[in-house]
N, CA, C and O atoms as CSV, one atom per row, in Angstrom:
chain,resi,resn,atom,element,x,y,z
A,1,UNK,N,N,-77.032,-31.260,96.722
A,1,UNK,CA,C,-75.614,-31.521,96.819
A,1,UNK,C,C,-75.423,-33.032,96.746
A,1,UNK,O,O,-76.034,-33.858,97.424
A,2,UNK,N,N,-74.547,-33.260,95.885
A,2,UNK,CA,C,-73.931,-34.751,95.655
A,2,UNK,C,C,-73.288,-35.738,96.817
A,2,UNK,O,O,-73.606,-35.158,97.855
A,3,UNK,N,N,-72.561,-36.907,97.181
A,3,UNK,CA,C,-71.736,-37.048,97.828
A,3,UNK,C,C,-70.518,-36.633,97.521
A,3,UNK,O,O,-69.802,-36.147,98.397
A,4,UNK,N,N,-70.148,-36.745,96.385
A,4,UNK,CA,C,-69.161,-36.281,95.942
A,4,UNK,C,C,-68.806,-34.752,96.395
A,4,UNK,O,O,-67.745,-34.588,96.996
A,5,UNK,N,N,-69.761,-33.465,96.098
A,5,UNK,CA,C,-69.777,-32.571,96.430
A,5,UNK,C,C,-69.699,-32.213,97.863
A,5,UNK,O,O,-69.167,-31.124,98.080
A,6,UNK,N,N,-70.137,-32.925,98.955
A,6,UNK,CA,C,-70.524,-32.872,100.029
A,6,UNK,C,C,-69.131,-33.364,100.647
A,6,UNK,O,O,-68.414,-32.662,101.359
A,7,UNK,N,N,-68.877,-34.609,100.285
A,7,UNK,CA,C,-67.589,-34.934,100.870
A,7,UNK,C,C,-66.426,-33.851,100.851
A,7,UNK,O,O,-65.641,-33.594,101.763
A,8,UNK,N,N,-66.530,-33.125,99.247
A,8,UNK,CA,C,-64.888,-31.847,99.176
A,8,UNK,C,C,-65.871,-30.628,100.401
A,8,UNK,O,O,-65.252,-30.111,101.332
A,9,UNK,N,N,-66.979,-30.413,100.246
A,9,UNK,CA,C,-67.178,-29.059,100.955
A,9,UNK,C,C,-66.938,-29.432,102.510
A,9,UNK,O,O,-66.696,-28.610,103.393
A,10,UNK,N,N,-67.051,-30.815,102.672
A,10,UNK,CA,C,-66.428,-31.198,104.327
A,10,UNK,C,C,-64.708,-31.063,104.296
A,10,UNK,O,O,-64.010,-30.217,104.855
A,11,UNK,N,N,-64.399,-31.932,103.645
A,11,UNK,CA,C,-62.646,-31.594,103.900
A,11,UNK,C,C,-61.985,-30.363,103.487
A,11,UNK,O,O,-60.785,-30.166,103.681
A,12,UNK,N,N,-62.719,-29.588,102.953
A,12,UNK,CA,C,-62.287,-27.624,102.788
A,12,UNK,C,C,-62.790,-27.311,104.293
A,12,UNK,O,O,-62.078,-27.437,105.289
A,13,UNK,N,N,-63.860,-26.969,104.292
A,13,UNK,CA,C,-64.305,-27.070,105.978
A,13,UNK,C,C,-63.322,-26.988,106.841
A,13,UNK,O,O,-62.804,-26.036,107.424
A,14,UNK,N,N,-63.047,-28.672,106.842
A,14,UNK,CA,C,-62.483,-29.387,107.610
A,14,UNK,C,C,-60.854,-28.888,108.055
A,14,UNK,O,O,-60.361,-28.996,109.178
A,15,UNK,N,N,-60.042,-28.183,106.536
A,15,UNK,CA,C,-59.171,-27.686,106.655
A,15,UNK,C,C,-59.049,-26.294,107.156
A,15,UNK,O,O,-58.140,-26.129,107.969
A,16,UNK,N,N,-59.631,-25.452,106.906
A,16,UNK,CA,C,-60.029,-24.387,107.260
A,16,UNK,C,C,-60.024,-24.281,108.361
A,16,UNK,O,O,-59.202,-23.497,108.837
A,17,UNK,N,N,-61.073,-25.130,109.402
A,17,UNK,CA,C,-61.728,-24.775,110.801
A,17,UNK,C,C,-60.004,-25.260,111.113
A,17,UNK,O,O,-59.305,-24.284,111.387
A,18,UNK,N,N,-59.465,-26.231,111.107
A,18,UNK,CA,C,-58.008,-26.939,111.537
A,18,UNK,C,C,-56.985,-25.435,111.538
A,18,UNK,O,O,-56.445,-25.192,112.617
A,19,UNK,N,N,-56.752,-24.567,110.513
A,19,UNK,CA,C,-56.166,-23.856,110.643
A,19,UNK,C,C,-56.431,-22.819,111.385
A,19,UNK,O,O,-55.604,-21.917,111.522
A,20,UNK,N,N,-57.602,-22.801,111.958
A,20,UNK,CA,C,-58.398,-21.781,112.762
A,20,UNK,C,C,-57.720,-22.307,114.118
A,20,UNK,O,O,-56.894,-21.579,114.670
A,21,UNK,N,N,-58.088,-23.704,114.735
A,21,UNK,CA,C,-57.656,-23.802,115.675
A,21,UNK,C,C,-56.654,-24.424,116.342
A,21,UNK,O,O,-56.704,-24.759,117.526
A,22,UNK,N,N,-55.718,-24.588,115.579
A,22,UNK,CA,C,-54.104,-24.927,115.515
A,22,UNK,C,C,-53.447,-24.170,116.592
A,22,UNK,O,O,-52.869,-24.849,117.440
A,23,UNK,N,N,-53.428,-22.852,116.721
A,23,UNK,CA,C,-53.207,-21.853,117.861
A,23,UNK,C,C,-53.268,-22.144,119.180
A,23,UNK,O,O,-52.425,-22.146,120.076
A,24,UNK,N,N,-54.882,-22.486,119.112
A,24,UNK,CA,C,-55.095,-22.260,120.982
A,24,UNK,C,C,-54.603,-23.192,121.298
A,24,UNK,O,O,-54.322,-24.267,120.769
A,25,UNK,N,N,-54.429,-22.496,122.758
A,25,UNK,CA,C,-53.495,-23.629,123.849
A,25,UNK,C,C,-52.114,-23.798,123.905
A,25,UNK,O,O,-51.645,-24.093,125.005
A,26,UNK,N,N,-51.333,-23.670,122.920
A,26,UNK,CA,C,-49.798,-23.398,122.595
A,26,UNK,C,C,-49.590,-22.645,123.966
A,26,UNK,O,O,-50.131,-21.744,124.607
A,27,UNK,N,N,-48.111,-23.824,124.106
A,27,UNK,CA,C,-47.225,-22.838,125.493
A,27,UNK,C,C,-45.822,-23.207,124.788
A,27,UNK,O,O,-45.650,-24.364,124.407
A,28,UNK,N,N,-45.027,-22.435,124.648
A,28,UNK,CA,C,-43.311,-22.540,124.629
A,28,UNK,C,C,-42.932,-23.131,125.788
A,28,UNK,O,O,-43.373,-22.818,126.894
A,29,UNK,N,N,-41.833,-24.283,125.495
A,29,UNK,CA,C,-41.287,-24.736,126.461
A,29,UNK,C,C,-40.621,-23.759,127.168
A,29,UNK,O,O,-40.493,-22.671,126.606
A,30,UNK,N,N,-39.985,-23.960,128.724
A,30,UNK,CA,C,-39.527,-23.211,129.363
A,30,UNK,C,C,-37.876,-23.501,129.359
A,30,UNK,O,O,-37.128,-22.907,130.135
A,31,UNK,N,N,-37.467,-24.354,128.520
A,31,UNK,CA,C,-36.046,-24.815,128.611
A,31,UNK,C,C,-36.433,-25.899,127.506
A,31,UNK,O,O,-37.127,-26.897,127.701
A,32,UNK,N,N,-35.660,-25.378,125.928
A,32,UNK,CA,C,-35.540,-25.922,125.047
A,32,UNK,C,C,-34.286,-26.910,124.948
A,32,UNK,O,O,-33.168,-26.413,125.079
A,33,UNK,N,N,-34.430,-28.466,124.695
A,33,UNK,CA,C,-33.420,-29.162,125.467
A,33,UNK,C,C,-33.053,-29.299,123.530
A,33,UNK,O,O,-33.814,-29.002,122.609
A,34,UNK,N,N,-31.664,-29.837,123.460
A,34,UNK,CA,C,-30.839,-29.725,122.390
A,34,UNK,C,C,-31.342,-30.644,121.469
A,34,UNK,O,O,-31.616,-31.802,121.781
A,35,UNK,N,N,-31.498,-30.111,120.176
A,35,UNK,CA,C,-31.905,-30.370,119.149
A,35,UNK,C,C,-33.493,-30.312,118.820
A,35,UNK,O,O,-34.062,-30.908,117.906
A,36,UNK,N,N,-33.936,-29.651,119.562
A,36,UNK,CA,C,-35.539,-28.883,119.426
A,36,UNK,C,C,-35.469,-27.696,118.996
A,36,UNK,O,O,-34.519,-26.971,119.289
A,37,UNK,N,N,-36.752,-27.194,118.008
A,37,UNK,CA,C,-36.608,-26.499,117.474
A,37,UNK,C,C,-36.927,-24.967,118.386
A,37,UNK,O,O,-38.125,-24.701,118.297
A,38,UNK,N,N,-36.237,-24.038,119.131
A,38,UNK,CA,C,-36.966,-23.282,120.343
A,38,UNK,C,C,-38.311,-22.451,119.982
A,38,UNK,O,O,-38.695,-21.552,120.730
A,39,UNK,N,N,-38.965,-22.778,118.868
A,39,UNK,CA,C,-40.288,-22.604,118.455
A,39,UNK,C,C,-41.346,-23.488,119.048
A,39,UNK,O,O,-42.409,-23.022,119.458
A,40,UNK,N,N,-41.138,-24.396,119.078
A,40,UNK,CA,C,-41.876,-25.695,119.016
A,40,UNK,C,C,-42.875,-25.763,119.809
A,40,UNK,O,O,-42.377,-25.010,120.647
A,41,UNK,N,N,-43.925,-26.045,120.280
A,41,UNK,CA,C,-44.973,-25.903,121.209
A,41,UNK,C,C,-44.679,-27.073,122.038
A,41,UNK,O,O,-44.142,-27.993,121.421
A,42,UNK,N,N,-45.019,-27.374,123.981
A,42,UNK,CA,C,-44.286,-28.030,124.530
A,42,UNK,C,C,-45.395,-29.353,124.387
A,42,UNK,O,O,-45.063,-30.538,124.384
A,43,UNK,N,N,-46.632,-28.883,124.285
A,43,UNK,CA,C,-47.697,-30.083,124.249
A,43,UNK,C,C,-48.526,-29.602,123.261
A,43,UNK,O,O,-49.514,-29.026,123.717
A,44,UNK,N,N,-48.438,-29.655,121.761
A,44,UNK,CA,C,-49.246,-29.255,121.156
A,44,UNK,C,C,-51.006,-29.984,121.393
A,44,UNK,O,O,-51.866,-29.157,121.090
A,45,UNK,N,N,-51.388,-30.901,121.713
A,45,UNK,CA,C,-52.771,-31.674,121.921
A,45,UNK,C,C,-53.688,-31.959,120.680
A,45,UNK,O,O,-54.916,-31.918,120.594
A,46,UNK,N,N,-52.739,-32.256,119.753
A,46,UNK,CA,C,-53.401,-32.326,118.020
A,46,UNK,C,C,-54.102,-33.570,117.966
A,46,UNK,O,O,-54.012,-34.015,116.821
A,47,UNK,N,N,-54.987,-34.579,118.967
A,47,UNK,CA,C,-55.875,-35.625,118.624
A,47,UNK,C,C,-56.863,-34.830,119.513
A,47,UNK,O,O,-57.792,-35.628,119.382
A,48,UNK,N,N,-57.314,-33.984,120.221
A,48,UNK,CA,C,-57.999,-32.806,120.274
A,48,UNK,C,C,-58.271,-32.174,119.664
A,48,UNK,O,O,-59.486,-32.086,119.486
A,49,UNK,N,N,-57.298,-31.202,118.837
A,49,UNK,CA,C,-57.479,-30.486,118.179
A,49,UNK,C,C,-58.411,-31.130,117.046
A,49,UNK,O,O,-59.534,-30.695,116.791
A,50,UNK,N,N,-57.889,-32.082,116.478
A,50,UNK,CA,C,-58.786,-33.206,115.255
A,50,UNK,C,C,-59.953,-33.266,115.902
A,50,UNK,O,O,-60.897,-33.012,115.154
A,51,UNK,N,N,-60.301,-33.546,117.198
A,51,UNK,CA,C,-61.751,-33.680,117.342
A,51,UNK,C,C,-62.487,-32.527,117.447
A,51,UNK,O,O,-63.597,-32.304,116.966
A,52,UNK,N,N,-61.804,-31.825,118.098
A,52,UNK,CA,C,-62.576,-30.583,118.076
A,52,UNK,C,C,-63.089,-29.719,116.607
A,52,UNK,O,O,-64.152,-29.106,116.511
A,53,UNK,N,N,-61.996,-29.858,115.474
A,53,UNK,CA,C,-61.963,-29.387,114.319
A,53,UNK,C,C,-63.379,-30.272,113.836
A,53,UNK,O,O,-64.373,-29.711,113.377
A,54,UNK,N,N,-63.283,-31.482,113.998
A,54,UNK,CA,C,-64.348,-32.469,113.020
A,54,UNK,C,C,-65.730,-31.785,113.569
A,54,UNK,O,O,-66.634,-31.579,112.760
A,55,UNK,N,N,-65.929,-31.355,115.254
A,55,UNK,CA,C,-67.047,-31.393,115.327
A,55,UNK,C,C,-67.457,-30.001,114.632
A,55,UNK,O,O,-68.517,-29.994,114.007
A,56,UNK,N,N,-66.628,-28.721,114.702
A,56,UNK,CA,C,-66.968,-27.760,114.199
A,56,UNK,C,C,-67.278,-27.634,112.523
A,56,UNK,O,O,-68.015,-26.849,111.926
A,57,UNK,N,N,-66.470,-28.657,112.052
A,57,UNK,CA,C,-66.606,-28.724,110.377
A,57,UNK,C,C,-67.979,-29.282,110.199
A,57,UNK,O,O,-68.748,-28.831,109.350
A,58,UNK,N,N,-68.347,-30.460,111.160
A,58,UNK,CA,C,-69.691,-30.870,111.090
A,58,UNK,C,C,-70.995,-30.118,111.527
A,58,UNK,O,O,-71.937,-30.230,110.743
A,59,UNK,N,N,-71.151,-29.539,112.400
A,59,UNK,CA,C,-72.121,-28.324,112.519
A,59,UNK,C,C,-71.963,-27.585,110.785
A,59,UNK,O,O,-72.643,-27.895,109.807
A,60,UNK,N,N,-70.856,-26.564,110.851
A,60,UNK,CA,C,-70.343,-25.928,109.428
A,60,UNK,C,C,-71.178,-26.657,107.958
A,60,UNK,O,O,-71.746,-26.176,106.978
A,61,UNK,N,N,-70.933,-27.821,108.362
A,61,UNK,CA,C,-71.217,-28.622,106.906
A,61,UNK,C,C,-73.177,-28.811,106.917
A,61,UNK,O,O,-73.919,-28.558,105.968
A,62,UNK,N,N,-73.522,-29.241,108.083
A,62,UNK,CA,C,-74.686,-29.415,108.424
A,62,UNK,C,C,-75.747,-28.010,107.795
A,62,UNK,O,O,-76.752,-27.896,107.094
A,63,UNK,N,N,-74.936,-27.236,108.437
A,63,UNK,CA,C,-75.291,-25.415,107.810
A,63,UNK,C,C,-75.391,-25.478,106.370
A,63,UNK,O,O,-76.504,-25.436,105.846
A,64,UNK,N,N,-74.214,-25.586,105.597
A,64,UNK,CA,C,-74.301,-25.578,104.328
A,64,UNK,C,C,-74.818,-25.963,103.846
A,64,UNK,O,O,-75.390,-25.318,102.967
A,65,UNK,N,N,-75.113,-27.632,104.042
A,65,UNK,CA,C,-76.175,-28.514,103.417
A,65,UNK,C,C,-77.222,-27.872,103.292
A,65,UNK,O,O,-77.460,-27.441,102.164
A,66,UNK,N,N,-78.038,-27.636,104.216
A,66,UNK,CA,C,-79.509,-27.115,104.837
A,66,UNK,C,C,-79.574,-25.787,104.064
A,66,UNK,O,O,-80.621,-25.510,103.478
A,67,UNK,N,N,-78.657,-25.051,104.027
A,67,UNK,CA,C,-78.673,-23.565,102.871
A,67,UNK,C,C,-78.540,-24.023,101.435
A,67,UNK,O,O,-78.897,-23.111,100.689
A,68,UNK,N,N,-78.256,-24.823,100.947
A,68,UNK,CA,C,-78.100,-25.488,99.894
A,68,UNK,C,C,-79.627,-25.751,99.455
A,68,UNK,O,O,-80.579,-25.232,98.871
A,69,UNK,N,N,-79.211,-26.916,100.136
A,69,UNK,CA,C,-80.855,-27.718,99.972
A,69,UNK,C,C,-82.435,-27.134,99.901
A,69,UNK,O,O,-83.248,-27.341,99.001
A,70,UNK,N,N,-82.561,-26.587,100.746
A,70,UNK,CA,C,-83.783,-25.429,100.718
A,70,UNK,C,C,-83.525,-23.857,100.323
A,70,UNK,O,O,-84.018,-22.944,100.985
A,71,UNK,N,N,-82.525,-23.597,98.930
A,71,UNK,CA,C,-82.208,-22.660,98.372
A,71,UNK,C,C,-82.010,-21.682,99.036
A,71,UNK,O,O,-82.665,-20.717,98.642
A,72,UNK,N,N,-81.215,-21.443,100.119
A,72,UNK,CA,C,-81.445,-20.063,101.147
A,72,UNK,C,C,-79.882,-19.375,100.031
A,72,UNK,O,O,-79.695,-18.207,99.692
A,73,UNK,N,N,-79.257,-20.254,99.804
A,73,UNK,CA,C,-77.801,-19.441,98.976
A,73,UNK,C,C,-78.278,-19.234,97.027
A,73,UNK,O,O,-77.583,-18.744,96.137
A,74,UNK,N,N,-79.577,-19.779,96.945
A,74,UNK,CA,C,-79.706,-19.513,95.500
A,74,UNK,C,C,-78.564,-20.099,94.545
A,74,UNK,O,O,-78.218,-19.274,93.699
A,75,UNK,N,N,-77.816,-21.473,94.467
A,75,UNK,CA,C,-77.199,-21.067,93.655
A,75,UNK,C,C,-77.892,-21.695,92.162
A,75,UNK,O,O,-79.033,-22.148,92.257
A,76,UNK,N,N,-77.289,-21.719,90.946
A,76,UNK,CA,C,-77.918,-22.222,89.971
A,76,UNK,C,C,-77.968,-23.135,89.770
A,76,UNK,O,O,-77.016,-23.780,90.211
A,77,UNK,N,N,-78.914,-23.847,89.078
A,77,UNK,CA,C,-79.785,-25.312,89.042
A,77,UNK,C,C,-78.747,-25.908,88.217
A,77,UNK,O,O,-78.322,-25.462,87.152
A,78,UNK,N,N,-78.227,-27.420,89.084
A,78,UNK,CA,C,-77.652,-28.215,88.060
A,78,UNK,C,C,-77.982,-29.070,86.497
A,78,UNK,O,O,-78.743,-30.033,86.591
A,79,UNK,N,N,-77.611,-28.843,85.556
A,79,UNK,CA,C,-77.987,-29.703,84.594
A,79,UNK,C,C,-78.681,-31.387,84.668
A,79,UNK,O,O,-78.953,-31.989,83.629
């Protein structure tokens, strides 16, 4: 695997695991004050969430590499 290659299979990853854990932890406010959307999550914790996402994309990516690299996924030989 390239850098080039390596870098997109991290930020797919990267997006992926993010949409995975976007969810947890969400609480609805208990009194939506005017001009909020009454969806809105009251503390979403998204510089968490970013870390937590990076470390899981990095294990993830670490995996791939290593299946890559020592042919465990077979794929076909680059030109």
């Amino acid at each position: 695997m390239g850098i080039v290659g390596g870098i997109i299979a991290y930020v797919v990853i990267w997006v992926v695991v993010l949409f995975m854990v976007l969810p947890f932890g969400l609480r609805q406010p208990d009194e939506v004050e005017p001009g909020h959307m009454p969806g809105a999550p009251d503390n979403p914790r998204i510089g968490l969430k970013f870390a937590v996402t990076s470390g899981i994309a990095a294990v993830l990516w670490i995996i791939l590499y290593f299946a890559i690299e020592y042919d465990v996924i077979g794929l076909p030989a680059q030109a």
